[in-house]
Structures are given as C-alpha cells and as structure tokens.
GUSETI-500529 format. One record per residue (C-alpha): residue number from 1; residue in three letters; x, y, z. Coordinates in Angstrom, 2 decimals, padded with zeros to 5 digits. Layout:
% residues N
<r><pos>NUM</pos><code>ALA</code><east>X</east><north>Y</north><up>Z</up></r>
...
***
This chain:
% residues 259
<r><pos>1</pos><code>UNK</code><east>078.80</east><north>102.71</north><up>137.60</up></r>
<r><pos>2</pos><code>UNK</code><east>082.37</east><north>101.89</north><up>135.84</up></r>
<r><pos>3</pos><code>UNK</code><east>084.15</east><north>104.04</north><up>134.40</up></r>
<r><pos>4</pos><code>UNK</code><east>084.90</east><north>103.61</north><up>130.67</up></r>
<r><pos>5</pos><code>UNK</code><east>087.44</east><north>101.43</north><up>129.85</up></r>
<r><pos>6</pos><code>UNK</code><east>090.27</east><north>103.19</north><up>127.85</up></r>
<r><pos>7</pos><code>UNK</code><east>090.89</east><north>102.29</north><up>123.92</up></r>
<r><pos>8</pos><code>UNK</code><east>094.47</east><north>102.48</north><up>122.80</up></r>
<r><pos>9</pos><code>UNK</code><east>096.74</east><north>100.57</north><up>120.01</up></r>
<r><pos>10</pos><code>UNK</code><east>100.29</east><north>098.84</north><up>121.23</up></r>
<r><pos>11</pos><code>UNK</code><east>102.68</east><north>099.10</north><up>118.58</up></r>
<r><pos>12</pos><code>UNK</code><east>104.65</east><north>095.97</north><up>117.96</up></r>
<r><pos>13</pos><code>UNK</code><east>108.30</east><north>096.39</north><up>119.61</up></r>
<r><pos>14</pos><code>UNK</code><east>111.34</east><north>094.46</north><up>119.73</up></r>
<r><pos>15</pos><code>UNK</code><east>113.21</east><north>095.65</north><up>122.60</up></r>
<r><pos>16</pos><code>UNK</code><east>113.00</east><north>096.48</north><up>125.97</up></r>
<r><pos>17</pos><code>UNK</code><east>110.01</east><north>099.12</north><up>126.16</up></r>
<r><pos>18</pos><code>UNK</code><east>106.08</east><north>099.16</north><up>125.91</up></r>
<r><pos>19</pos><code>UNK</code><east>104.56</east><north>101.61</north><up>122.94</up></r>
<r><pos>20</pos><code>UNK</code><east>100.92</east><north>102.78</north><up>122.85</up></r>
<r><pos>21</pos><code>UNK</code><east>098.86</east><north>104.87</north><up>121.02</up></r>
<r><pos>22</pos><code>UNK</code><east>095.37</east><north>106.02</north><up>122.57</up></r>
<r><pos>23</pos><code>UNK</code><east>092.30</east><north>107.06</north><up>120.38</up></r>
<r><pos>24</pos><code>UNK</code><east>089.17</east><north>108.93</north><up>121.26</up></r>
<r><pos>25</pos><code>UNK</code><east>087.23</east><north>105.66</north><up>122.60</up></r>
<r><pos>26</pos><code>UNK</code><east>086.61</east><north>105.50</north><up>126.69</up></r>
<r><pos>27</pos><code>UNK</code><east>087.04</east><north>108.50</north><up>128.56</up></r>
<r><pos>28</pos><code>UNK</code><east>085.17</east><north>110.91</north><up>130.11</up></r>
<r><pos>29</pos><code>UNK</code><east>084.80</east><north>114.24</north><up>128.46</up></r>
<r><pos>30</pos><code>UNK</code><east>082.33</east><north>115.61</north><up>126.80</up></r>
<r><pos>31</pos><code>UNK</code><east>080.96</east><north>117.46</north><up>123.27</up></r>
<r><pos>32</pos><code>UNK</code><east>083.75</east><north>118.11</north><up>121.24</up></r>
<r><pos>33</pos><code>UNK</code><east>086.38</east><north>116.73</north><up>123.29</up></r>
<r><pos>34</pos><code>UNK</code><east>084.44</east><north>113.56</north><up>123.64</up></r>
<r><pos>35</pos><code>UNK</code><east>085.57</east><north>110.73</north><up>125.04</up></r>
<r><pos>36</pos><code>UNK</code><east>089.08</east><north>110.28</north><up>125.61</up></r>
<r><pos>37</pos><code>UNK</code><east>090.35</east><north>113.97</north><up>125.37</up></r>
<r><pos>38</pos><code>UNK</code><east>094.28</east><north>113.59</north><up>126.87</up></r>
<r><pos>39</pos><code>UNK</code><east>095.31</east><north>117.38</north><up>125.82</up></r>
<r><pos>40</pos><code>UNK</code><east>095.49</east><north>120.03</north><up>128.79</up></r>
<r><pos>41</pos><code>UNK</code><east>096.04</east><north>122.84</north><up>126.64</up></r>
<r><pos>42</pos><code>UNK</code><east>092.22</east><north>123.14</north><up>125.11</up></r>
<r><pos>43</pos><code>UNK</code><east>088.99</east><north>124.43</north><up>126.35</up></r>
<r><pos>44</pos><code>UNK</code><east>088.00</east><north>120.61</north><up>128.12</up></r>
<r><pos>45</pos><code>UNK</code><east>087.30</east><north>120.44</north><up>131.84</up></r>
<r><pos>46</pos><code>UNK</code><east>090.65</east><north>119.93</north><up>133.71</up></r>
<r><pos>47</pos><code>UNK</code><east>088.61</east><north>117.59</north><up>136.04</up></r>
<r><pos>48</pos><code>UNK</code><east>087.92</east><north>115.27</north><up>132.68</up></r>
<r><pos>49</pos><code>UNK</code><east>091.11</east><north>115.82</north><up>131.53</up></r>
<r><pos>50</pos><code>UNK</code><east>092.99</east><north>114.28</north><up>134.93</up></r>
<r><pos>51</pos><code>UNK</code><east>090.19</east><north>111.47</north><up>134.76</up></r>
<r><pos>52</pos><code>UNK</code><east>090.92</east><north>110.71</north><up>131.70</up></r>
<r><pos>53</pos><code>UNK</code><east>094.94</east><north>110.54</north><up>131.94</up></r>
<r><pos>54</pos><code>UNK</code><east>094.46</east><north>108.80</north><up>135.33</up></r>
<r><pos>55</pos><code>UNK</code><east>092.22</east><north>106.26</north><up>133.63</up></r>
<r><pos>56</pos><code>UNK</code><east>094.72</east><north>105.88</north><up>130.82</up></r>
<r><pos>57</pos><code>UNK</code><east>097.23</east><north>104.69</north><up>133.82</up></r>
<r><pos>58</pos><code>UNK</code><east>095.70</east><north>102.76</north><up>135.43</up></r>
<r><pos>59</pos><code>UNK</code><east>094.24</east><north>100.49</north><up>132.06</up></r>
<r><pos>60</pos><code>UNK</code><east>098.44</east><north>100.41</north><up>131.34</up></r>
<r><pos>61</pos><code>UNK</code><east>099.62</east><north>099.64</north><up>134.54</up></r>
<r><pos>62</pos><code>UNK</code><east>101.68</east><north>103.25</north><up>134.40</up></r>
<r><pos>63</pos><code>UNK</code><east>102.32</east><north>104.78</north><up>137.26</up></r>
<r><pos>64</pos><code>UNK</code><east>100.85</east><north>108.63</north><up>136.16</up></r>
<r><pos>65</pos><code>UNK</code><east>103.78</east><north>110.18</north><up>138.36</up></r>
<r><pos>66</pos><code>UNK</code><east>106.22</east><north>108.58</north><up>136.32</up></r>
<r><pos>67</pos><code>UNK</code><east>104.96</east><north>110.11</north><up>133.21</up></r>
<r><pos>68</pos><code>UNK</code><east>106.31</east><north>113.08</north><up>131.70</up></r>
<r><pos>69</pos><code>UNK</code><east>105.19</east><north>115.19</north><up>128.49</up></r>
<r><pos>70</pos><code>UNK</code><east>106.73</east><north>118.80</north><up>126.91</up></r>
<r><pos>71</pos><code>UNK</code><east>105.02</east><north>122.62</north><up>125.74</up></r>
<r><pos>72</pos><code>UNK</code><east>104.54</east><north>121.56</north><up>122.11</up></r>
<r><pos>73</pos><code>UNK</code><east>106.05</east><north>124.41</north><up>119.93</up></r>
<r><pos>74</pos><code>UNK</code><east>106.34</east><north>122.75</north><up>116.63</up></r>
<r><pos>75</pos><code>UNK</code><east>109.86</east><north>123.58</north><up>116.93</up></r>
<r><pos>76</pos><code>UNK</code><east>112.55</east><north>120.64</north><up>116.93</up></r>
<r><pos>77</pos><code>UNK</code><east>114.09</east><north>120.58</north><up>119.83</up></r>
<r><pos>78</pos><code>UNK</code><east>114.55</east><north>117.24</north><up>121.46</up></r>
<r><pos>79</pos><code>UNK</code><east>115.46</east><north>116.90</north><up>125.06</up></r>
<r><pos>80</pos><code>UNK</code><east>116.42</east><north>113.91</north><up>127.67</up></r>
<r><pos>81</pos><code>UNK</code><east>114.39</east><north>113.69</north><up>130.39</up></r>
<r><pos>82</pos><code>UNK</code><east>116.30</east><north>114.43</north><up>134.29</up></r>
<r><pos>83</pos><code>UNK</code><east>115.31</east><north>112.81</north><up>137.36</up></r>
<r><pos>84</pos><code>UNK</code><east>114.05</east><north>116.24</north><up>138.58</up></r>
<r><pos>85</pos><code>UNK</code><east>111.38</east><north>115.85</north><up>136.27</up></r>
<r><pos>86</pos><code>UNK</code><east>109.77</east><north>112.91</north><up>138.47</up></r>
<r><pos>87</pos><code>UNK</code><east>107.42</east><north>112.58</north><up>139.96</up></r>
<r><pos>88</pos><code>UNK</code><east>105.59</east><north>114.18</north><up>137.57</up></r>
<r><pos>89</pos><code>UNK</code><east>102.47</east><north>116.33</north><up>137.09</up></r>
<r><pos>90</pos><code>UNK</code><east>100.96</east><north>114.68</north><up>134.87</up></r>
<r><pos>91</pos><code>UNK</code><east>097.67</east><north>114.54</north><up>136.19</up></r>
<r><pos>92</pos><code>UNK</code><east>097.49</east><north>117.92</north><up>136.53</up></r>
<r><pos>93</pos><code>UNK</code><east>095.94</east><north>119.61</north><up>133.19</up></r>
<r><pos>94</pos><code>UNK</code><east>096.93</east><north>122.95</north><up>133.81</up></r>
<r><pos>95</pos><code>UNK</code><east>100.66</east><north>122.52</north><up>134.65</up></r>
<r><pos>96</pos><code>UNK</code><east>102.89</east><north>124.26</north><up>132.41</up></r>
<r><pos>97</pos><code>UNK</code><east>105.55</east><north>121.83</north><up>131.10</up></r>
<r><pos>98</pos><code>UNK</code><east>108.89</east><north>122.45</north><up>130.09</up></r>
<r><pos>99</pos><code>UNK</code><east>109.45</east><north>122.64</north><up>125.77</up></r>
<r><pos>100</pos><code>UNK</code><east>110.09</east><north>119.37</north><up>124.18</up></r>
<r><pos>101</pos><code>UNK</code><east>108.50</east><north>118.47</north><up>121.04</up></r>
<r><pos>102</pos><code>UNK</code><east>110.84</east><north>115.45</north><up>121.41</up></r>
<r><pos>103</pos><code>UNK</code><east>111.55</east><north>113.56</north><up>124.60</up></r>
<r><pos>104</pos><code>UNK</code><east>114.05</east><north>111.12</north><up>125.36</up></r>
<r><pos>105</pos><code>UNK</code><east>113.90</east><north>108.50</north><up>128.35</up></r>
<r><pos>106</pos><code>UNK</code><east>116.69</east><north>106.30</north><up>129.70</up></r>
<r><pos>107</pos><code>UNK</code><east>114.91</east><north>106.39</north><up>133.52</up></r>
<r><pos>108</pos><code>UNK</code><east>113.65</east><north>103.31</north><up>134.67</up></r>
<r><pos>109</pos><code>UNK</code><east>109.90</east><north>103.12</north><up>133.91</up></r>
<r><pos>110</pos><code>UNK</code><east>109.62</east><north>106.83</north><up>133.14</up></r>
<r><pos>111</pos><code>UNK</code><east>107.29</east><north>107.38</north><up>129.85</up></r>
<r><pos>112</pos><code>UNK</code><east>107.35</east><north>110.09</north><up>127.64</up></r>
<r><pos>113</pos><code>UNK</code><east>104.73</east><north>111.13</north><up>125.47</up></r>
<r><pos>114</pos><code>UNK</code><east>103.35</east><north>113.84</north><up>123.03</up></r>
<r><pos>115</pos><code>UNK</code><east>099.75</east><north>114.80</north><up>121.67</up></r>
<r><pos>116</pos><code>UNK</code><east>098.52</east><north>115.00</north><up>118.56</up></r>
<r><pos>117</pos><code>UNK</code><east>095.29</east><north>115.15</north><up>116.58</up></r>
<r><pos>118</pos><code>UNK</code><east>096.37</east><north>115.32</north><up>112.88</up></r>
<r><pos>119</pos><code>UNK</code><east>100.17</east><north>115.54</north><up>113.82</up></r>
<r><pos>120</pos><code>UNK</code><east>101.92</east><north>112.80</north><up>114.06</up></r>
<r><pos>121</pos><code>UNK</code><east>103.14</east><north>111.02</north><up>117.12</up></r>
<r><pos>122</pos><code>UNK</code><east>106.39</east><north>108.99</north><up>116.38</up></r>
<r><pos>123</pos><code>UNK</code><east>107.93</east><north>106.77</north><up>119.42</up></r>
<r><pos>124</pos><code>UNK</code><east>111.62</east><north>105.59</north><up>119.05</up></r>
<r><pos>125</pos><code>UNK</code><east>113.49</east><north>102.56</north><up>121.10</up></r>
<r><pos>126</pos><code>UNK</code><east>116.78</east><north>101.03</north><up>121.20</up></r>
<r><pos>127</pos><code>UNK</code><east>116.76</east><north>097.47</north><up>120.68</up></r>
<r><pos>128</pos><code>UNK</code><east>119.56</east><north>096.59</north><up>123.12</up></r>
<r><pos>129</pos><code>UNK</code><east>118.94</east><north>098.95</north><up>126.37</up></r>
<r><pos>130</pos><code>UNK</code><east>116.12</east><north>100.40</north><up>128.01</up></r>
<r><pos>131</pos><code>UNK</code><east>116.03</east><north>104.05</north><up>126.34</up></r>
<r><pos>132</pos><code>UNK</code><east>113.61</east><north>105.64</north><up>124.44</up></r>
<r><pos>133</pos><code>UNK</code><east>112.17</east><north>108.61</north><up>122.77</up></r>
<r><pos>134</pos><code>UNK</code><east>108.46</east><north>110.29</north><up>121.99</up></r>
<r><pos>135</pos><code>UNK</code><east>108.29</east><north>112.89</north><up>119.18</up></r>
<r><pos>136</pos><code>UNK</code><east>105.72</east><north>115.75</north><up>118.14</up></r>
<r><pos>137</pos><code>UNK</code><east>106.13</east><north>115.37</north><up>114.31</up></r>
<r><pos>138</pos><code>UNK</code><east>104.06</east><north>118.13</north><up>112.32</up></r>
<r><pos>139</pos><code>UNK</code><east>105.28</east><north>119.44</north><up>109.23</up></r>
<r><pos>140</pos><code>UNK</code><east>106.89</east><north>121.93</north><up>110.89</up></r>
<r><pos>141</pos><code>UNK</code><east>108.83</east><north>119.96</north><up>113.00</up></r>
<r><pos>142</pos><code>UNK</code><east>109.25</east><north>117.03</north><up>110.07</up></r>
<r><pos>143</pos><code>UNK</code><east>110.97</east><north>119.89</north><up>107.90</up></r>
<r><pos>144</pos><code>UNK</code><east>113.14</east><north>120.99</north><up>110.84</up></r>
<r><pos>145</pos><code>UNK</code><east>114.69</east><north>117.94</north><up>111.08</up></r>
<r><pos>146</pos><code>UNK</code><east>113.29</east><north>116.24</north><up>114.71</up></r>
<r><pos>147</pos><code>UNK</code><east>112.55</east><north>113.04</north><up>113.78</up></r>
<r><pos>148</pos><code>UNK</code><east>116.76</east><north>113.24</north><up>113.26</up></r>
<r><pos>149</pos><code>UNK</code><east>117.21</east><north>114.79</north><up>116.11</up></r>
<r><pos>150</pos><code>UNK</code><east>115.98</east><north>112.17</north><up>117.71</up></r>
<r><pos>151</pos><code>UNK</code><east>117.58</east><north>109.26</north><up>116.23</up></r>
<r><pos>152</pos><code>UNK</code><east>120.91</east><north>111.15</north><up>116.98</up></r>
<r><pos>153</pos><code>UNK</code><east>119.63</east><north>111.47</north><up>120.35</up></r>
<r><pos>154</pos><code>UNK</code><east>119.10</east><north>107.71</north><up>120.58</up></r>
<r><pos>155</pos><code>UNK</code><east>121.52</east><north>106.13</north><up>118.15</up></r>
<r><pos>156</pos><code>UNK</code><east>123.17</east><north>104.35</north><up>116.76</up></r>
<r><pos>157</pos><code>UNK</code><east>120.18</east><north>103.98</north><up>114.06</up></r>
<r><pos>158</pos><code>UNK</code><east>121.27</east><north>100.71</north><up>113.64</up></r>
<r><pos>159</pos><code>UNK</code><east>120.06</east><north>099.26</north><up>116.93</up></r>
<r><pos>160</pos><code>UNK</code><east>116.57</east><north>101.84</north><up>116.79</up></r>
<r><pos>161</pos><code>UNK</code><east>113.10</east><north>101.05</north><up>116.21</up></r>
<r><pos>162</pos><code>UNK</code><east>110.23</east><north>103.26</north><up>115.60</up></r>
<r><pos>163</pos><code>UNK</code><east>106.43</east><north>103.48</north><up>115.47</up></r>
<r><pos>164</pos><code>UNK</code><east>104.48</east><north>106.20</north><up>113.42</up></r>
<r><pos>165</pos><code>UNK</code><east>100.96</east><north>106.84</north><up>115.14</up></r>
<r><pos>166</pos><code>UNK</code><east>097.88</east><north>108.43</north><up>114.04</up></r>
<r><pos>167</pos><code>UNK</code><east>098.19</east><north>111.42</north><up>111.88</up></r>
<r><pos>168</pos><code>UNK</code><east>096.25</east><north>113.28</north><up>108.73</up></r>
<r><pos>169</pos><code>UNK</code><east>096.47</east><north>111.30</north><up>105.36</up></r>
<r><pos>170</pos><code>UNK</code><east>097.60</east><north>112.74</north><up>101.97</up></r>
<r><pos>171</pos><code>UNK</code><east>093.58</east><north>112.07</north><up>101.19</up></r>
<r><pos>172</pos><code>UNK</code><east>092.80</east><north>115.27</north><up>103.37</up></r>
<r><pos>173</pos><code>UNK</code><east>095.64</east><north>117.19</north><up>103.67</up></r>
<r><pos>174</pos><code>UNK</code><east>096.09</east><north>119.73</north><up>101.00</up></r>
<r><pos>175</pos><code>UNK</code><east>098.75</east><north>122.36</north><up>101.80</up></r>
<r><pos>176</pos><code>UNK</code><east>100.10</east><north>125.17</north><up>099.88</up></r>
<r><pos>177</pos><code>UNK</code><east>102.64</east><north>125.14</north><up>097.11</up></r>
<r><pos>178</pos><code>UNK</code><east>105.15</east><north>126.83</north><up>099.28</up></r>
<r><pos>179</pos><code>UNK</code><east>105.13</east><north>123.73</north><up>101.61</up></r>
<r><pos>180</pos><code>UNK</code><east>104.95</east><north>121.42</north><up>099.29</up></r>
<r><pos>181</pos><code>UNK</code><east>108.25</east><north>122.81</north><up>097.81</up></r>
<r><pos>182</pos><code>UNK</code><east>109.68</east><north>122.11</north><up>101.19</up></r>
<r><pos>183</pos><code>UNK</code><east>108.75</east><north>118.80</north><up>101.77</up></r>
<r><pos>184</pos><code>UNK</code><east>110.18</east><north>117.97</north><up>098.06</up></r>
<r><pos>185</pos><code>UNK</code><east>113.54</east><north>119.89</north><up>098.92</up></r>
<r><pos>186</pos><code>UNK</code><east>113.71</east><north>117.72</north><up>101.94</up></r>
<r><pos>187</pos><code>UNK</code><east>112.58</east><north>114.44</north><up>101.18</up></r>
<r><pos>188</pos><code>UNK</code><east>111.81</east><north>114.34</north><up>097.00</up></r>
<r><pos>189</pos><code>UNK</code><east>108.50</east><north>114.56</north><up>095.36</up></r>
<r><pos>190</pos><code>UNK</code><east>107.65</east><north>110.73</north><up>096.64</up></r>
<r><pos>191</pos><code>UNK</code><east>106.17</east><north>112.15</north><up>099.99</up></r>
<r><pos>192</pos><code>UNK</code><east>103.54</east><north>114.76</north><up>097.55</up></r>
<r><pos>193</pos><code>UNK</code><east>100.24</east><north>113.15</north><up>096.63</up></r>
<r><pos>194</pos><code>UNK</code><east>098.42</east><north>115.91</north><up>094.23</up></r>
<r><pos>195</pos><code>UNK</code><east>098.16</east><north>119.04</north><up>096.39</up></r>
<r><pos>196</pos><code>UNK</code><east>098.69</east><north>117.45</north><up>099.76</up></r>
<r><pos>197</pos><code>UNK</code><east>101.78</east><north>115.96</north><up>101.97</up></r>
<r><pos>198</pos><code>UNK</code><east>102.09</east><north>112.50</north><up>102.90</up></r>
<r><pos>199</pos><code>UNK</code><east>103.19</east><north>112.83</north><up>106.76</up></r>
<r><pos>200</pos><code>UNK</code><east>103.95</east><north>109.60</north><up>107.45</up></r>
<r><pos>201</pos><code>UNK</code><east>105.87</east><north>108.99</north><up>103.85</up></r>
<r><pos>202</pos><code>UNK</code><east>108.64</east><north>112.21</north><up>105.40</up></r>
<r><pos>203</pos><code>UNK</code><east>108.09</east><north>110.70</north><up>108.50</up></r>
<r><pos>204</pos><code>UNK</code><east>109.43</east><north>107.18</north><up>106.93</up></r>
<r><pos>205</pos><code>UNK</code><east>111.71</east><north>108.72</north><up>104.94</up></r>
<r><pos>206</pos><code>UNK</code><east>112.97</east><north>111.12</north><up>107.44</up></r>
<r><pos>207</pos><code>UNK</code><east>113.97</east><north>107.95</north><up>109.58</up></r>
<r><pos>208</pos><code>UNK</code><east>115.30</east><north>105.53</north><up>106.79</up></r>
<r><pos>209</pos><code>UNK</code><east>117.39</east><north>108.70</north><up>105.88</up></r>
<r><pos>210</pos><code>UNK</code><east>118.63</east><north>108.89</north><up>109.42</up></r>
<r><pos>211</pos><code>UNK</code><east>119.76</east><north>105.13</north><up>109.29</up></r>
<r><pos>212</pos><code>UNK</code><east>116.92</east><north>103.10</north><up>110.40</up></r>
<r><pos>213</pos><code>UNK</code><east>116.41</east><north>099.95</north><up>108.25</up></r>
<r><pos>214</pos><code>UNK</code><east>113.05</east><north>100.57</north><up>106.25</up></r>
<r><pos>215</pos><code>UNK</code><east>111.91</east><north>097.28</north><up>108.11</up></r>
<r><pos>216</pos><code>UNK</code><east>112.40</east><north>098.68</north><up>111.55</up></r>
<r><pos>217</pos><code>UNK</code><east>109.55</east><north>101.58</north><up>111.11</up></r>
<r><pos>218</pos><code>UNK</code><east>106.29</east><north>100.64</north><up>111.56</up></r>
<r><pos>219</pos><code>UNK</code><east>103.23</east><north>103.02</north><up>110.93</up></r>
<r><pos>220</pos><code>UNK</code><east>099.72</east><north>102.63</north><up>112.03</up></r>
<r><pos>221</pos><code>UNK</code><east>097.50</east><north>103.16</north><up>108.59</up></r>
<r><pos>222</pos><code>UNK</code><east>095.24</east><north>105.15</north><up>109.03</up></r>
<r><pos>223</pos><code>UNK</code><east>093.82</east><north>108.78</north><up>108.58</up></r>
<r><pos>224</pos><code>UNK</code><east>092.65</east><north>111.66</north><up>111.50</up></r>
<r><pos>225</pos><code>UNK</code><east>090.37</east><north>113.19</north><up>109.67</up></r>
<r><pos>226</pos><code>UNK</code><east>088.55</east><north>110.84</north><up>107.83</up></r>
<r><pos>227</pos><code>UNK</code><east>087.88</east><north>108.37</north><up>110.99</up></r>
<r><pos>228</pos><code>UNK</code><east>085.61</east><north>110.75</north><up>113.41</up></r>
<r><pos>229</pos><code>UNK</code><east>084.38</east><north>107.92</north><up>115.52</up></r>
<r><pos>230</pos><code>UNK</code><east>088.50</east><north>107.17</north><up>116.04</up></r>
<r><pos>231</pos><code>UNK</code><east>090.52</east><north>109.89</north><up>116.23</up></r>
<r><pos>232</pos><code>UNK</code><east>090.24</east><north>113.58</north><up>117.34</up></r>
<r><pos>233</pos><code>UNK</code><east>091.18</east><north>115.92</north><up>113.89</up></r>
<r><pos>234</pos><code>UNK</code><east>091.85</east><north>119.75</north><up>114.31</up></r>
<r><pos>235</pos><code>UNK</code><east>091.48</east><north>119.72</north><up>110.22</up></r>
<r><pos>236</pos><code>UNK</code><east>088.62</east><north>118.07</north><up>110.05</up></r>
<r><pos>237</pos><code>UNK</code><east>086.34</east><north>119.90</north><up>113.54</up></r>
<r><pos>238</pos><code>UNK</code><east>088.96</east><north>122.95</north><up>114.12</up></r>
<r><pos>239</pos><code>UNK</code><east>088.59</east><north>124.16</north><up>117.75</up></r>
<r><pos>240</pos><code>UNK</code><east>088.02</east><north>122.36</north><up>120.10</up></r>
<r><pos>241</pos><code>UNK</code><east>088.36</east><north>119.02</north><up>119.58</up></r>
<r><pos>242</pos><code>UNK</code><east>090.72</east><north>116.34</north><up>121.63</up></r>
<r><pos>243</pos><code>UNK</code><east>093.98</east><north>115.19</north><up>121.52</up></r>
<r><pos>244</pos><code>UNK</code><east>095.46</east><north>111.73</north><up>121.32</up></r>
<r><pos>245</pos><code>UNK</code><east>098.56</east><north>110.74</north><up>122.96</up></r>
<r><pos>246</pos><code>UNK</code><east>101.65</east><north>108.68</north><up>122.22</up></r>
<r><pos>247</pos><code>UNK</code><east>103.28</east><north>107.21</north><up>124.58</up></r>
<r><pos>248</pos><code>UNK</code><east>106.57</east><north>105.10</north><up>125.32</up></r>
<r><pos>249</pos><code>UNK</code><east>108.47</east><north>103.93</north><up>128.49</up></r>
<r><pos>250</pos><code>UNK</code><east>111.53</east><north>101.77</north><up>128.64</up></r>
<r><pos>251</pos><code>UNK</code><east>111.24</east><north>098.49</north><up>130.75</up></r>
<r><pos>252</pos><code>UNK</code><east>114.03</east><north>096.27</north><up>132.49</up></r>
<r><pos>253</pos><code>UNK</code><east>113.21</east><north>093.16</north><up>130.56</up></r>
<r><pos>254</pos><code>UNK</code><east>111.94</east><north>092.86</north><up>126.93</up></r>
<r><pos>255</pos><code>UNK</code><east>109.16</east><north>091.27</north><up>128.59</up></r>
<r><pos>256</pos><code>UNK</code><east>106.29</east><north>093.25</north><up>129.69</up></r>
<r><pos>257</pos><code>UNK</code><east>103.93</east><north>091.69</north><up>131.91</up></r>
<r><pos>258</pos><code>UNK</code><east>101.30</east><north>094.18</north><up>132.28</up></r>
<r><pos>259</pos><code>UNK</code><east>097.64</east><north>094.37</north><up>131.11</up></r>
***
C-alpha cells in the first residue's frame, strides 16, 4: 500500500530558492494530529512524526539531512545557520534543536524551516544570491521586532522577497485590550479588526516598514482556525493538534527542476 502523498502550497518566488508551505493533507498520524503532523514537540508518535517529515522530503526532492529547524521560544532572535549544523537531525522528532525562531540560510541547498498552527510562518529570499531566511512570527515575536530582524539579517530590503503562510485570521482571533494596544503602538490601528489582531496585516506592515516594496510580500489568504480539514489550529482544538511547517532553501539557479 502507498503511502500518502504529501499536500503542500509553493509560494511564488523570484529568485534563486524554492518556498513551500505544507498543510494537514497526506501523512501518517493519527486522531488529533491527523494527517500530516510535522511538529516533534507534541504528544504524536515520533515514529509518525519521522514518516511524515521523511515523506515531506522525499515529495520535494529535499534531502531531510540538509534540513535544519530551531526551539521555538516566541522570542526574536534570528540566527544564520553554520555548517556544523549539517547533516541534520531532522528526522529525528525528539532531538532538541538549538533556539531560532528565525533562521537564515546562505548554504548550498540547506532549508530552514519553522512550525506553526495559528502562528505565522514567514519565508524571506534575496532576489540576487542564494540566501534565505524562515521565521516563527506570533504576536509575540511580531511585536518584538523578528520579522526586522530578519530583513536586517538578509538585506538590503530592496533586493528581498517574502511569503506569509498560514496563520489565524482577525475573524477568530480576539485578544485582549492590552495586546491590542501593542500591536497599535507598533504598527497603527490598521492591523485591529474589532477585538482581534490581523497577523498577517503586522506581518505586512512589519516588512513594508522594514523596506520591502508592498509588491514583493505575498501572503497565502487564508484562516487556521476556520479551515479544519486544512490546517492544524491550537485556537480552534487546543492540545494536541499538529503543526504545519514552512519551509525555504536557497538553490544555485533560479531554476528549480524538482517535483
């Protein structure tokens, strides 16, 4: 019997990289985490988990040892990847990894990625060389400033391009007033919707603001929460549920000729 085939979005890039953004659909866990749980640090089966991430691979044409994710703190702190850091254990659910809600790649062929399931997962490029970034953007991290962090990681913003993945809409994400007052100290009451927070509004704004041209941000419309058959939502089922993934890795030509 075949194994599911993995379902994943590839966001639309103009330089010299390969972007992708799994859902739920084509894995092999079950219940809660069903199907295409990615995240090591829940309550799925480690042996689902590594089938899952290996399956992921191999429908990508990634080799899994040249994949490398962080500890998700909801801090800021953005890192580069070193060449100590491959190969990597990626495959292995229950490996500790170093902090990084940000990553930053300029190693030939070597991904980074984050998880998410409401968060948002934003992947960064340079237009002109083979270098790029994955970022854990919560509203933590949105308010510390990472999405910044990593364009001055990158830069300059002039030559960047960016994707914003799945996330929680304004629709079902109510917050209190005290974060709300944050979000309008740091990016002005456009990114409020009621009583909730627009993530991928800061996120957008958080990048423009940073330099990017408002036509070099794309975002994939669409909400966590209110698509169950799509996307894993910690709002919406609490624990468990799944995580997505996000995932970038820089190429030598602008061309990719994978599946």
């Amino acid at each position: 019997m075949s194994s599911p085939t993995p379902e994943f979005v590839r966001a639309p890039v103009d330089g010299p990289c390969v972007a992708v953004f799994t859902t739920r659909r084509g894995g092999s866990s079950h219940g809660p985490y069903a199907a295409l749980n990615l995240g090591g640090t829940v309550e799925d089966a480690p042996a689902d988990v590594a089938a899952n991430r290996q399956a992921v691979c191999a429908a990508l044409g990634v080799d899994p040892e040249s994949v490398v994710v962080g500890r998700q703190v909801h801090g800021a702190h953005v890192r580069h990847v070193g060449s100590g850091e491959v190969p990597s254990p990626f495959l292995d659910a229950s490996h500790v990894w170093r902090d990084g809600d940000g990553l930053v790649s300029s190693l030939p062929g070597v991904g980074v990625g984050v998880f998410a399931a409401d968060c948002l997962s934003v992947l960064l490029w340079r237009r002109d060389l083979p270098k790029v970034a994955a970022v854990h953007a919560g509203w933590r991290g949105l308010v510390a400033g990472i999405l910044e962090g990593a364009v001055t990681q990158l830069g300059p913003a002039a030559r960047l391009g960016a994707a914003i993945g799945p996330g929680i809409g304004p629709c079902c994400y109510p917050v209190s007033v005290e974060i709300r007052d944050r979000f309008v100290a740091r990016f002005g009451e456009q990114v409020l919707a009621g009583d909730a927070v627009d993530l991928v509004g800061a996120a957008r704004a958080a990048l423009v603001g940073a330099g990017l041209a408002a036509s070099a941000v794309w975002s994939l419309e669409t909400c966590t929460s209110c698509d169950g058959d799509r996307w894993f939502s910690f709002r919406r089922d609490g624990a468990p549920t799944g995580r997505q993934l996000g995932l970038i890795w820089p190429i030598s030509s602008s061309v990719w000729t994978g599946p």
